[in-house]
KOLTORKE-342524 format. One record per residue: residue in three letters; x, y, z of N, C-alpha, C in turn. Coordinates in pm, whole numbers, plus 50000, padded with zeros to 5 digits. Layout:
REM residues N
ALAXYZXYZXYZ...
This chain:
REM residues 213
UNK652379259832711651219256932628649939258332709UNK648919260732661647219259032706646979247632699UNK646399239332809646169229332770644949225232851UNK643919220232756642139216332832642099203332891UNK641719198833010641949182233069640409185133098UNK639729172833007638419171833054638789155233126UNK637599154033254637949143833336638759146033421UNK639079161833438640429164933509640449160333659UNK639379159833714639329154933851639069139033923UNK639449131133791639159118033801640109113133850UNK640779098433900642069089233939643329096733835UNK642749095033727644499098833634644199112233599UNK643139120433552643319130733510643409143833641UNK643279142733770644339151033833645799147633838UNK646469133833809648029132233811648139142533653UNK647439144133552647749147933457647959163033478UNK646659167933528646809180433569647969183433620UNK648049177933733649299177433821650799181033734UNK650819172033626652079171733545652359180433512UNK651359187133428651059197933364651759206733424UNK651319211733516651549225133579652909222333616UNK653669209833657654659211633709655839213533580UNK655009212433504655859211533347656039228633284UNK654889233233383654559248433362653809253533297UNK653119241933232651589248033093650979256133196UNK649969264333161648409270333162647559259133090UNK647129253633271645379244233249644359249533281UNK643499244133151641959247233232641499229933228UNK641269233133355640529218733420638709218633390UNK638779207733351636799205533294636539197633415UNK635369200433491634909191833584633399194733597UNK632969182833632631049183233632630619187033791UNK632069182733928631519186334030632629191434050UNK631809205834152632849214434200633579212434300UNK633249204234408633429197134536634589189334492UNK635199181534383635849172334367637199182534349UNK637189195634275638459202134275639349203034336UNK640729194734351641669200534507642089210734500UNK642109213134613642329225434690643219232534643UNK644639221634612645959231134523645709241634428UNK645129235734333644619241234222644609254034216UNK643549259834340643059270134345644399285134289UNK643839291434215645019300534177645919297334067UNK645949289134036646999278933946645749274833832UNK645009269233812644109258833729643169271233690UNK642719272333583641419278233557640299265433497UNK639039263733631638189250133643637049257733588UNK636859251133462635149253633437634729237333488UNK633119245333520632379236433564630879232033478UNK630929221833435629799218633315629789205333287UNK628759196733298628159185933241628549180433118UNK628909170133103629769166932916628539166432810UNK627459171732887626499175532772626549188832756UNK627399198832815626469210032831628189217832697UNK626989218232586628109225832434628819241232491UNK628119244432559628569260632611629599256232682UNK629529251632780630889253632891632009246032813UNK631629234332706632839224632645633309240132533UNK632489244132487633339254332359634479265832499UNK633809268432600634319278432666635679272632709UNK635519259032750636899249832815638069250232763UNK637349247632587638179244832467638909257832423UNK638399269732428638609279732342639869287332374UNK641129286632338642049293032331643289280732392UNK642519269632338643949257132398644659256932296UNK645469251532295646729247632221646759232832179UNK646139224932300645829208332298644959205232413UNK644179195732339643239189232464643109173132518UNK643099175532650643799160832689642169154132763UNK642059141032691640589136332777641129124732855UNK641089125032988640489115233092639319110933105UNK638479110633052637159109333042636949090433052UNK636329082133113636229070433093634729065933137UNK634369056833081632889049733124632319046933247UNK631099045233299631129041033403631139029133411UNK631629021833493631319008633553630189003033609UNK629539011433587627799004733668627458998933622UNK627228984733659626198976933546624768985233541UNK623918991533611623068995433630622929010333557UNK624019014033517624239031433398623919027733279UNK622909039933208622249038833053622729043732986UNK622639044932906622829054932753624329058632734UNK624859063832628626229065932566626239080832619UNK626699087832743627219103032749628359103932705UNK629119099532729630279103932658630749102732485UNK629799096132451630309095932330629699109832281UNK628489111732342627779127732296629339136832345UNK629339134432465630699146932503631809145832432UNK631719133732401633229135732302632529140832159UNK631849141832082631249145631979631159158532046UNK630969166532142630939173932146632229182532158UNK633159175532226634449183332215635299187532123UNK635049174132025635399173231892634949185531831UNK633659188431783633139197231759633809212131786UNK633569213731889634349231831965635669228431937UNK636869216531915638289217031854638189218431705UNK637479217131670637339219831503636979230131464UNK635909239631562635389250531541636919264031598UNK637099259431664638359267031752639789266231700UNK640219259231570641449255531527642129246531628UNK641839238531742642859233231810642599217831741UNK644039212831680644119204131632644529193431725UNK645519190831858646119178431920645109178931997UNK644589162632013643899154132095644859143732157UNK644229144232287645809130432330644319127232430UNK643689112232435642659105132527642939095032592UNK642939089132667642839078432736641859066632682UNK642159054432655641159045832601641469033332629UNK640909022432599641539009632603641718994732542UNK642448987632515642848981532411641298965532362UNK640228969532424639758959432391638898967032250UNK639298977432237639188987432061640388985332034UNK640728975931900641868973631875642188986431761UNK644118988931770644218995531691644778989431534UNK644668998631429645118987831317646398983831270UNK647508992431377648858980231413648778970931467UNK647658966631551647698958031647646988944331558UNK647668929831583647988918331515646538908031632UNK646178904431584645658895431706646268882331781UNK645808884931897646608876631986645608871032080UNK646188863532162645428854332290644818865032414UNK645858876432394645788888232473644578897632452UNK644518900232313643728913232270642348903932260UNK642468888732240641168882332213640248881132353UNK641408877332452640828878632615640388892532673UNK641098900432647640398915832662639028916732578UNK639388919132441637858919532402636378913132459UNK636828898132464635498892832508635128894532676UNK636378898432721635758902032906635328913732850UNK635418925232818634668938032763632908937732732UNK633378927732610631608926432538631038914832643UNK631398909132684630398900532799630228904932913UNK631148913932994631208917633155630488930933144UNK631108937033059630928956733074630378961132871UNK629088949932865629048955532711628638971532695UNK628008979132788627308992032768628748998132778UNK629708993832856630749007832880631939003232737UNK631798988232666632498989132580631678994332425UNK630688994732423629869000232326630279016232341UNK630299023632474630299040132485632469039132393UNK632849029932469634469031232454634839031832299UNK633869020832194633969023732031633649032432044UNK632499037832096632119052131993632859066632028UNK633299065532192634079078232192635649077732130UNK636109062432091637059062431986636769068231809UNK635759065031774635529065031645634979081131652UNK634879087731741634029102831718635479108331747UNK636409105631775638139109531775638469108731629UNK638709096731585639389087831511639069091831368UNK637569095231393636989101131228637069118231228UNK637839124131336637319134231342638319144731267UNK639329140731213640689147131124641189154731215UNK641479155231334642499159531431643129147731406UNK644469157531500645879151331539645739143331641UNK645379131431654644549125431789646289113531792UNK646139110631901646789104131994645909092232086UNK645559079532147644419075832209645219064032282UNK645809066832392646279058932494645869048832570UNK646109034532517645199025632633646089018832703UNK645539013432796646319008732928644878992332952UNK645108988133008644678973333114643858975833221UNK645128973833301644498974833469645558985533523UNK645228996233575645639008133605645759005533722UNK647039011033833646629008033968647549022234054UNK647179016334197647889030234248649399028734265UNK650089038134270651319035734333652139049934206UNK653659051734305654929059434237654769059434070UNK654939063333986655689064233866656569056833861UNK657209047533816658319038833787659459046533656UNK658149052033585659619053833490659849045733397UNK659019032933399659519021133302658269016333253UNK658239021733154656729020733043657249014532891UNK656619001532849656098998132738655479000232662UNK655579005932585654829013432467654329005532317UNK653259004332272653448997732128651998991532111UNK652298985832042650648973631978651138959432003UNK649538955632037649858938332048650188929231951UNK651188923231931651548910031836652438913831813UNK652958930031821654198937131734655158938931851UNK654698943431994655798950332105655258938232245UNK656148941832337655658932332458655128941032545UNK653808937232582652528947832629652178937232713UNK653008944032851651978933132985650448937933019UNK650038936933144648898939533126648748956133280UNK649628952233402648948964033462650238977233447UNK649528988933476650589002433484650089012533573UNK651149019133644650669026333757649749040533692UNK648989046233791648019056733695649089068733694UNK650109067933792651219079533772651629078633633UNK652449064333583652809064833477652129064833299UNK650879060833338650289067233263649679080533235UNK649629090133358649519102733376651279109033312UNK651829103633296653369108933267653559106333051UNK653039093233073653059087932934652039100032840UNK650949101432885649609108832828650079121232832UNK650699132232924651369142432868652019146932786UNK653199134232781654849133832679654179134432510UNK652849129832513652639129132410651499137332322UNK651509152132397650429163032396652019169932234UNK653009169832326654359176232200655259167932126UNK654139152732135655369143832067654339136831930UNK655359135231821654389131231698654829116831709UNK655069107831847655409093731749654649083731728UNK653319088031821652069077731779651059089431709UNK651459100931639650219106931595649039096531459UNK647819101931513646719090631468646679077031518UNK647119073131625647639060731640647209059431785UNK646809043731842646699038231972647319030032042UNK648599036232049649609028232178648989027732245UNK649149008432255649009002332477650469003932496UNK650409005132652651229009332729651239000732853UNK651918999732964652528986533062653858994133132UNK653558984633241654808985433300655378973633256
């Protein structure tokens, strides 16, 4: 398959890349700096390089995928302005609609609840560390959900907790809160493994599985 990884050079979206290729797709990797590309790549990856504002290089990224996978996540700065990504995701959206590519598979996270998900002590403690600690990066996180979510693709939108380093385990929890048992951390391998499986799998299509070790 073709497959577009914007964020490709971030913590999880090079393990994704990574997968990819070892799975044997044709990637094109989206990245804003060229310096960040590893080295492997080279020969293997076709890397455009463009700003998640910039509509030209996102239609060029997009154009001839099969599915597009976003790593894309907020910043953490308390000190960062304005919503970019929700423009870049409106924008990607855009060039997949214009281009026929229907599967979206994103990375996101559960303090946007999904509407399997039941409320709990869990999803209530996530939410409010979100809107009180990091309100600008959970304000960008609704809207680059809802510019998915409304957008009539085949979207997929993967959230996870606390992401950390280490092996793939292999042993992932899958589901919504109140309904499945959803701890809270997962390695970024295994969510780099989870976020692939589900570029050719329909069992959360439209839907936002959290995920856990």
């Amino acid at each position: 398959m073709n497959i577009t990884v914007f964020g490709a050079t971030g913590a999880i979206g090079q393990l994704i890349v990574d997968q990819l290729l070892r799975q044997g797709d044709n990637v094109t990797a989206y990245a804003r700096n060229a310096a960040k590309v590893p080295r492997h790549w080279l020969g293997s990856v076709n890397v455009v390089i463009g700003d998640i504002s910039d509509a030209a290089a996102i239609d060029a990224a997009v154009a001839g995928a099969d599915a597009v996978v976003s790593a894309l996540g907020p910043s953490m700065d308390r000190k960062a302005t304005g919503l970019p990504l929700v423009d870049g995701t409106l924008l990607i959206v855009a060039s997949m609609q214009r281009h026929g590519v229907r599967r979206y598979v994103g990375n996101g996270t559960p303090s946007v609840l999904d509407q399997q998900d039941r409320d709990t002590a869990q999803t209530r403690l996530i939410g409010w560390m979100a809107r009180t600690f990091l309100p600008r990066a959970y304000r960008e996180m609704i809207g680059m959900s809802r510019a998915v979510t409304d957008s009539g693709l085949d979207w997929t939108i993967v959230r996870f907790i606390a992401p950390k380093n280490g092996d793939a385990t292999g042993i992932i929890r899958a589901g919504f809160f109140g309904r499945d048992k959803i701890g809270w951390s997962i390695t970024r391998a295994d969510i780099a493994a989870f976020t692939t499986a589900q570029i050719s799998s329909g069992q959360y299509s439209r839907a936002a599985p959290a995920i856990s070790n």
